[in-house]
C-alpha positions in Angstrom: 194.8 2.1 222.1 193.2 1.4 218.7 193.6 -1.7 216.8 196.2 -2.7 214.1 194.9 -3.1 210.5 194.8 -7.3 210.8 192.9 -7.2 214.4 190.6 -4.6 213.4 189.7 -5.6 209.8 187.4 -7.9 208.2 185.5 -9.1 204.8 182.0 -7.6 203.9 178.9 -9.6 205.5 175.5 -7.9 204.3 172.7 -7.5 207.1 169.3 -6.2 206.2 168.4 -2.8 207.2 165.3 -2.1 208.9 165.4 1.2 207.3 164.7 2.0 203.3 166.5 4.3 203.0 169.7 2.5 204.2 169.4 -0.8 201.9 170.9 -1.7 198.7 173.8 0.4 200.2 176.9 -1.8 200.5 178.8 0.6 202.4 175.8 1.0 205.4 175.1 -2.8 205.5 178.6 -3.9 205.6 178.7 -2.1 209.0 177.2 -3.7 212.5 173.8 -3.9 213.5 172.4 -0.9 215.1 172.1 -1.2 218.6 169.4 -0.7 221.4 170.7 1.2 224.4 171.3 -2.1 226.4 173.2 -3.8 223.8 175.6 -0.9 223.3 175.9 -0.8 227.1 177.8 -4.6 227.1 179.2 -3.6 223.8 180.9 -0.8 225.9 181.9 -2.8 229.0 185.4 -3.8 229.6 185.7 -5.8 232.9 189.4 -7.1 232.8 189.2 -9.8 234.8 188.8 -10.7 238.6 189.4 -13.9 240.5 188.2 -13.1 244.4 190.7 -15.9 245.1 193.6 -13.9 243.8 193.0 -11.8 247.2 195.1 -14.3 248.7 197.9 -14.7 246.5 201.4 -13.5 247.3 201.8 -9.6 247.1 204.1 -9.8 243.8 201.3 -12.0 242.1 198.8 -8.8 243.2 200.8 -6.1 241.8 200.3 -7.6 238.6 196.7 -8.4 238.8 196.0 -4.3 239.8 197.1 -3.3 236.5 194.2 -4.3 235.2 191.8 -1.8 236.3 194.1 0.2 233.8 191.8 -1.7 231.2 188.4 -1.0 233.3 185.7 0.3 231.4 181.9 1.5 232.4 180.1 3.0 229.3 178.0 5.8 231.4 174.7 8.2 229.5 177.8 10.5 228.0 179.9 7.5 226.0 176.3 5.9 225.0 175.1 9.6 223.5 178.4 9.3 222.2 177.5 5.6 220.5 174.2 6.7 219.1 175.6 10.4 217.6 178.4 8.2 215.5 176.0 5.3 214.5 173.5 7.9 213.1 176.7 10.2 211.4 178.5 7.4 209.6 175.0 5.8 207.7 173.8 9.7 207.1 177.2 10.2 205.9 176.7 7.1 203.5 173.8 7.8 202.5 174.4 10.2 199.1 177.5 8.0 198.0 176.2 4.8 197.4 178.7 3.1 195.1 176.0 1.1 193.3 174.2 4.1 191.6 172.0 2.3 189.7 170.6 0.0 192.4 169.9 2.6 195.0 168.5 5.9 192.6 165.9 7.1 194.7 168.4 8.0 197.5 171.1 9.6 195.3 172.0 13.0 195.6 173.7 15.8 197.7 173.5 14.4 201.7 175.0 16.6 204.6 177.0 15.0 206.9 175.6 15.1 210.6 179.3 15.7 212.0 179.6 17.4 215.7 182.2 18.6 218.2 183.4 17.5 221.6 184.3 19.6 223.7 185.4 19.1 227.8 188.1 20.1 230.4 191.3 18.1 230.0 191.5 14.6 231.4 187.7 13.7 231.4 188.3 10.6 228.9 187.2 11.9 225.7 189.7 10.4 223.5 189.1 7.1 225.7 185.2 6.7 225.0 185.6 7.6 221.8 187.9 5.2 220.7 186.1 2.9 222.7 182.6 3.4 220.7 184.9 3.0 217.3 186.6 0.1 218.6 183.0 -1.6 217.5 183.5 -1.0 213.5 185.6 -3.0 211.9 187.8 -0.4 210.6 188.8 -1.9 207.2 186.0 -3.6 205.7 187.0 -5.4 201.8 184.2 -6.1 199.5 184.9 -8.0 196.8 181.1 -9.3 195.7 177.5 -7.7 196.2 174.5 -9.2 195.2 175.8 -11.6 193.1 178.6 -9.3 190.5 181.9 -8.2 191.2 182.1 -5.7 193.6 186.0 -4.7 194.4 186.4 -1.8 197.7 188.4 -1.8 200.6 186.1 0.4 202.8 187.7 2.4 205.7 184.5 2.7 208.1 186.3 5.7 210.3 189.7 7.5 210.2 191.1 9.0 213.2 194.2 12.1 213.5 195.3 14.3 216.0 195.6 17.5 214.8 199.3 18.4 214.8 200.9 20.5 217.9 201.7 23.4 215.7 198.4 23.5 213.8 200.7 22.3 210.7 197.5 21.9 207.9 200.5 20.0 205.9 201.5 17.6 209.2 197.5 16.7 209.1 198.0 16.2 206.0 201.0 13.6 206.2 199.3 12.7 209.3 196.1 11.3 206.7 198.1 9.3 204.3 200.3 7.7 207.2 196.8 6.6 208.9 195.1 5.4 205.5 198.9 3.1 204.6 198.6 1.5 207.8 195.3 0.6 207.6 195.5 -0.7 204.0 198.8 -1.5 203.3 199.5 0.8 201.0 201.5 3.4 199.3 199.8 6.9 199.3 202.7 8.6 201.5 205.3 8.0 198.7 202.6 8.8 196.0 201.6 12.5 197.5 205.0 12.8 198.8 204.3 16.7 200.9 207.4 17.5 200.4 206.8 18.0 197.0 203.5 19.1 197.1 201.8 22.1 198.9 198.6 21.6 200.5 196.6 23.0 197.9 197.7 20.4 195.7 197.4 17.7 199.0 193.9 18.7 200.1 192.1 17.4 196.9 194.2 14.3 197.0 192.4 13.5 200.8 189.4 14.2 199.4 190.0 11.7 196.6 191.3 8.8 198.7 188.1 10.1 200.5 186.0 8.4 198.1 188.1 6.1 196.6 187.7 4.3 200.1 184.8 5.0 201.5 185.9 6.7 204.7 182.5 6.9 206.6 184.2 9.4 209.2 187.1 11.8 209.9 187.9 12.2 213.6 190.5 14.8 214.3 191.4 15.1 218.3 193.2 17.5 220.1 191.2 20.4 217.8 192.8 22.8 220.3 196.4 22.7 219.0 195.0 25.2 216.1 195.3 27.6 218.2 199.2 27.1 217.7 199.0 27.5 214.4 200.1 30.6 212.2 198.1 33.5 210.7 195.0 32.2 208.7 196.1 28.6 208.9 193.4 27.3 211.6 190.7 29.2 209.4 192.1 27.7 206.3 191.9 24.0 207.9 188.3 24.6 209.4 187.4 25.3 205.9 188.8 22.4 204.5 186.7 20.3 207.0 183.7 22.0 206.3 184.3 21.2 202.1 184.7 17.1 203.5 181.4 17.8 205.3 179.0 19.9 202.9 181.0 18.6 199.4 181.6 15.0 200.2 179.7 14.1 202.7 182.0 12.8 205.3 181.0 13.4 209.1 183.6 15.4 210.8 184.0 15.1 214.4 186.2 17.1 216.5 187.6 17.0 219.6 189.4 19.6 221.8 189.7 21.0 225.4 188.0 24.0 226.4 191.3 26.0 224.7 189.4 25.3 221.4 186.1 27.3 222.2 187.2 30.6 220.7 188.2 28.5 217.5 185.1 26.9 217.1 182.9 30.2 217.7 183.6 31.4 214.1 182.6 30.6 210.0 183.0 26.5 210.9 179.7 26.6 213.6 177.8 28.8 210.9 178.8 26.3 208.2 177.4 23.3 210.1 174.4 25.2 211.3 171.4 23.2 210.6 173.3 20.1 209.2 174.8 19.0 212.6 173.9 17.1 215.5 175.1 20.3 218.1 177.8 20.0 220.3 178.8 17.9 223.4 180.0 19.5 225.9 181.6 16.8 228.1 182.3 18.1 231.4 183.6 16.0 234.6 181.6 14.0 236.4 179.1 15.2 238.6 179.1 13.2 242.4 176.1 12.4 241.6 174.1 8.7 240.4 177.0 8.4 237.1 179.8 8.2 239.6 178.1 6.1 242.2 177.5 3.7 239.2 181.3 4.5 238.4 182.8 3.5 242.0 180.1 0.5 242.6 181.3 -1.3 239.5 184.8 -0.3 239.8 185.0 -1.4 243.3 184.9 -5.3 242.7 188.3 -4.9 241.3 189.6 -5.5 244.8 193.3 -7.6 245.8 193.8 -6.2 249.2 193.4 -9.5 251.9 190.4 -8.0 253.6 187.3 -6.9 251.1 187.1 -3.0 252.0 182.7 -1.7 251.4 182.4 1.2 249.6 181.2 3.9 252.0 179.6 7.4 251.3 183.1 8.7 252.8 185.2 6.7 250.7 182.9 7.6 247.6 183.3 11.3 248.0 186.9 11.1 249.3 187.6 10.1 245.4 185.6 12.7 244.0 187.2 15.4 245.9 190.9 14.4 245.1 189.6 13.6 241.6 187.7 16.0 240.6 185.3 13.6 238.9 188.6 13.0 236.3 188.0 8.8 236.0 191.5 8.1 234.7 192.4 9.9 238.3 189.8 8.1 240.5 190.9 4.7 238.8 194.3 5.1 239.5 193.8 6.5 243.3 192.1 3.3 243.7 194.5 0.9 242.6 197.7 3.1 244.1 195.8 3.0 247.5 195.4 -0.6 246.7 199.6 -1.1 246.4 200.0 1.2 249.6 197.8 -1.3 251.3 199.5 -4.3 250.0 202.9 -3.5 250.7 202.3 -1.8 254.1 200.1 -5.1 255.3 197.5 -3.1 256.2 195.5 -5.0 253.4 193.0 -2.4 253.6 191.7 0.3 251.3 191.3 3.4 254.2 190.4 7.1 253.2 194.0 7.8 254.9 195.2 5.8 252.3 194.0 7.6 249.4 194.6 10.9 250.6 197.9 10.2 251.1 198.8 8.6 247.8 196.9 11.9 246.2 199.0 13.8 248.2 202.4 12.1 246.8 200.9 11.5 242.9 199.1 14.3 242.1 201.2 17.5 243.5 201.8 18.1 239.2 198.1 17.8 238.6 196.6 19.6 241.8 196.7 23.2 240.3 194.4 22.0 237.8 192.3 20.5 240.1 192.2 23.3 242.2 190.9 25.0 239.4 188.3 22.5 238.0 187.2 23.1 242.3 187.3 26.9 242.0 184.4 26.3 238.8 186.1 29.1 237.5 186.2 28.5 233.5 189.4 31.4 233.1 191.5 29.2 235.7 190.4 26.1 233.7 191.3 27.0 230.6 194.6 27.8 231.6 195.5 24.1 231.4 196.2 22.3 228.0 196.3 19.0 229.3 196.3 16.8 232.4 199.3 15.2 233.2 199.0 11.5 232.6 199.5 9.3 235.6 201.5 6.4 235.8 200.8 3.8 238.4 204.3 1.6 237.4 207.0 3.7 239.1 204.6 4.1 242.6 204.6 0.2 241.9 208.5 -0.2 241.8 208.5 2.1 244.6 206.2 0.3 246.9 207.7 -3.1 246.0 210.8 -2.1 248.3 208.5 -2.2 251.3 207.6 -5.7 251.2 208.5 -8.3 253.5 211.7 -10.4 251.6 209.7 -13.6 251.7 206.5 -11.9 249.8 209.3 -11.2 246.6 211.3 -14.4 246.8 209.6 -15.6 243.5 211.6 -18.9 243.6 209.2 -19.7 247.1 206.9 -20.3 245.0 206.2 -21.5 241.2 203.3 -20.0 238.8 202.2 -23.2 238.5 202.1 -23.7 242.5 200.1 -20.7 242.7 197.8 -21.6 240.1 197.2 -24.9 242.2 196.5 -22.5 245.4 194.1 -21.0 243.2 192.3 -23.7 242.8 191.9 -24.9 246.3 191.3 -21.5 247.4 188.1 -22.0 244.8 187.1 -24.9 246.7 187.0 -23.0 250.4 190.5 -24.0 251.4 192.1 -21.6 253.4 194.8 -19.9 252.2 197.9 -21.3 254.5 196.1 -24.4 254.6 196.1 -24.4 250.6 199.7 -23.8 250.3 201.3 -26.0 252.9 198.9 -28.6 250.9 200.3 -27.6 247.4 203.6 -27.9 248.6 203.2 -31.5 250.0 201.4 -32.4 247.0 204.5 -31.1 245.0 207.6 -32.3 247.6 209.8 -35.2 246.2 207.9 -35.1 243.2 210.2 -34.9 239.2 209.1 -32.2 237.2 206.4 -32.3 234.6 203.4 -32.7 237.0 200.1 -31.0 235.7 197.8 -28.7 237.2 194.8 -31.3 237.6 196.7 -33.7 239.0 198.5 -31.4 241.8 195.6 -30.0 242.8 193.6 -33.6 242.9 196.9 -34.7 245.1 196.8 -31.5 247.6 192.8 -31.3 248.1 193.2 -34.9 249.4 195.8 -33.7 251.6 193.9 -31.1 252.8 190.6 -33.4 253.6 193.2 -36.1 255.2 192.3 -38.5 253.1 195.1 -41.0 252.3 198.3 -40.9 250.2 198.2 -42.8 247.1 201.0 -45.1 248.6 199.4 -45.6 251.6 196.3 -46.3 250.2 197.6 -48.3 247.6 200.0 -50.6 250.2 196.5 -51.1 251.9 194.5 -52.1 249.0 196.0 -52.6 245.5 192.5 -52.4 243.5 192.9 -48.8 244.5 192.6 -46.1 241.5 193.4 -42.6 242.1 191.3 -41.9 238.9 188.2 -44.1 240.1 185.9 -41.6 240.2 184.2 -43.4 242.7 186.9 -43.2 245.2 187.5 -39.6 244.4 184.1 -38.9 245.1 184.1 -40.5 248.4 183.4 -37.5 251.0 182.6 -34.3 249.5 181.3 -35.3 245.6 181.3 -31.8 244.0 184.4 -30.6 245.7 186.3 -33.7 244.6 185.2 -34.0 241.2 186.2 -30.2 240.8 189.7 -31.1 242.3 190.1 -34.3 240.6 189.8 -32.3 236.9 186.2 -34.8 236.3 184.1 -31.5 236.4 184.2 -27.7 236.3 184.1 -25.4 238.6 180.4 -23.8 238.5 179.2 -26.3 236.7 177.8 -29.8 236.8 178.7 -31.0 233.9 180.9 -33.8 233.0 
């Protein structure tokens, strides 16, 4: 899901350019750095979060916690060819309208756009690692000074449409000054009203805004849908991307299933022939090194009680009922997770993924009998793959838990954040609750975290009760480091809130 205009917008800061050709361009050094392939690797890399101590929480807790391999993220060779294609298309694509003429002369004049096509079998995350790779441009940039004068432009680095289900040239078009209003706040819609405008009269009006802002690059997905549309209208919109390419200079990219081959085989290939940077055609994943790399880094993400290892069997198990389709090994994975869970198994088994792929994917299987088959006819049959949700197999499973493991009143967030924290410190799990729990008994509300978990990890070492050891010796002070530290220093400290947990510092 891409950004809103406020999180994903920012004012111009100018960074040298290693290249001549790119500087005393406002529009090329307002963007990031250019990045080496191991920097746009962790650029790429979402990891959402993992807390091998949340294994033991209470099943409701770990529901919640699976969700978020939903936001898991591994940048393999395909998104980083996909990173260094756009940072080369949206400078090249700068390059011949530089909005301070006079400054940059020698590079003025007619530039052709490097734009490019994706094209792969439905469901292979195209739409996903591309966004991704956008996701690190600001996508509103507003200059207001450069070099020293006034310098007023609300940039728009890249502008991203899906091309409308009927092919509708005029729903792109609506589609465009929707996209550009929500990104700047503004007003176009109203002004190029299309209902009282045809898109002869709308087309030049894109191509002004176009300008007006800057747009470094046009991204139209779903490219397939103009198959859908009526006589002459998907020739007459290929056109009009090929006048944004050759006339303005704007990178197109587009993106389709394999549905949009036959489209793209015609006067729009010939056009960019010479001035592009070929197409990609991203297939599914191969069980090859990419998806070991896939499943090793995935596999972390683990909340069942006993830590399952990856296996060869377990490893090709998921390519078979996936297909190499990432969105549906992800989601296998954190389904058989749930099965596990609510069954008390606590173990991710191949029985347990083949039988969550045979209840979740019965709508998806003839495609993936297809994409098995290799045979490009059968696969082009399909327009889309069938999203998978993991929510409703969630609220199904949750019916198969014990009634204590979704009594949520058993046990309170901040309880459990407590157990956390003495699970941390190597306290078993049983031991760490029934130690929460006496650290909490008897107690009025309003306790905090640090000192619960100071009060429990004495309980669980057996060292005294404040009262106790206060009745015995008044000069005693429960925040006396001193006293804290008494048996196991680190440990203590970590409990007692004087230090941090993987650190040693004060």
């Amino acid at each position: 899901m891409m950004m809103n205009n406020e999180e994903n917008s920012r004012h111009a800061e100018y960074l040298p350019q290693a290249l001549p050709e790119y500087r005393g361009n406002p529009l090329i050094e307002a963007l990031p750095p250019i990045m080496p392939l191991e920097a746009a690797v962790e650029a790429l890399t979402v990891n959402p979060g993992y807390n091998a101590a949340e294994r033991e929480m209470d099943a409701y807790y770990r529901f919640h916690a699976i969700r978020r391999l939903l936001r898991y993220f591994q940048p393999l060779y395909t998104h980083i060819d996909i990173e260094q294609r756009i940072s080369c298309s949206i400078r090249q694509g700068y390059l011949g309208r530089n909005p301070i003429f006079a400054r940059n002369s020698r590079y003025l004049g007619k530039t052709t756009a490097l734009g490019f096509t994706i094209i792969g079998v439905s469901g292979v995350g195209k739409t996903t690692g591309v966004e991704r790779v956008l996701s690190l441009y600001p996508q509103c940039i507003t200059h207001t000074r450069y070099e020293g004068s006034p310098f007023y432009l609300k940039q728009i680095t890249w502008l991203k449409l899906d091309c409308p289900f009927d092919g509708s040239i005029k729903g792109l078009c609506i589609s465009f000054f929707n996209e550009v209003d929500r990104i700047l706040d503004s007003c176009y819609s109203q002004k190029f009203y299309a209902g009282k405008n045809t898109v002869d009269m709308l087309l030049p009006k894109m191509a002004q805004i176009a300008r007006t802002h800057g747009i470094g690059m046009l991204i139209i997905d779903e490219i397939q849908h103009l198959s859908q549309a009526k006589s002459g209208g998907s020739e007459k919109m290929l056109n009009f991307f090929v006048t944004l390419v050759n006339t303005i200079g704007i990178p197109v990219i587009l993106i389709g299933t394999t549905k949009a081959l036959p489209i793209l085989q015609s006067e729009f290939r010939q056009a960019r022939r010479g001035s592009g940077q070929g197409d990609l055609i991203w297939d599914r994943m191969q069980n090859d090194d990419s998806w070991d790399i896939l499943l090793r880094t995935m596999w972390k993400y683990q909340w069942t009680r006993n830590k399952t290892p990856l296996t060869d069997e377990l490893k090709n198990l998921l390519y078979d009922e996936s297909q190499g389709i990432i969105d549906i090994a992800v989601k296998l994975y954190a389904m058989a997770q749930i099965k596990a869970i609510s069954e008390e198994t606590e173990n991710v088994t191949p029985a347990a993924i083949r039988e969550v792929a045979a209840e979740k994917l019965r709508l998806v299987r003839p495609m993936l009998e297809a994409l098995r088959s290799g045979d490009i006819r059968r696969i082009m049959q399909f327009e889309d793959i069938r999203p998978l949700s993991i929510d409703d197999y969630i609220s199904a499973h949750i019916s198969r838990l014990p009634m204590n493991a979704i009594d949520t009143q058993k046990i309170s967030p901040l309880e459990e954040q407590a157990v956390l924290k003495l699970l941390e410190l190597d306290i078993p799990s049983k031991t760490a609750r029934q130690c929460v729990k006496k650290a909490i008994a008897g107690k009025a509300t309003g306790q905090t975290l640090a000192s619960i978990v100071q009060k429990a990890f004495k309980i669980a070492l057996g060292i005294d009760s404040d009262a106790n050891a206060s009745a015995m010796n008044p000069a005693y002070d429960t925040d006396d480091l001193r006293i804290i530290a008494k048996n196991n220093p680190h440990a203590e400290l970590i409990a007692a809130g004087a230090i941090v947990a993987g650190s040693d510092e004060w």
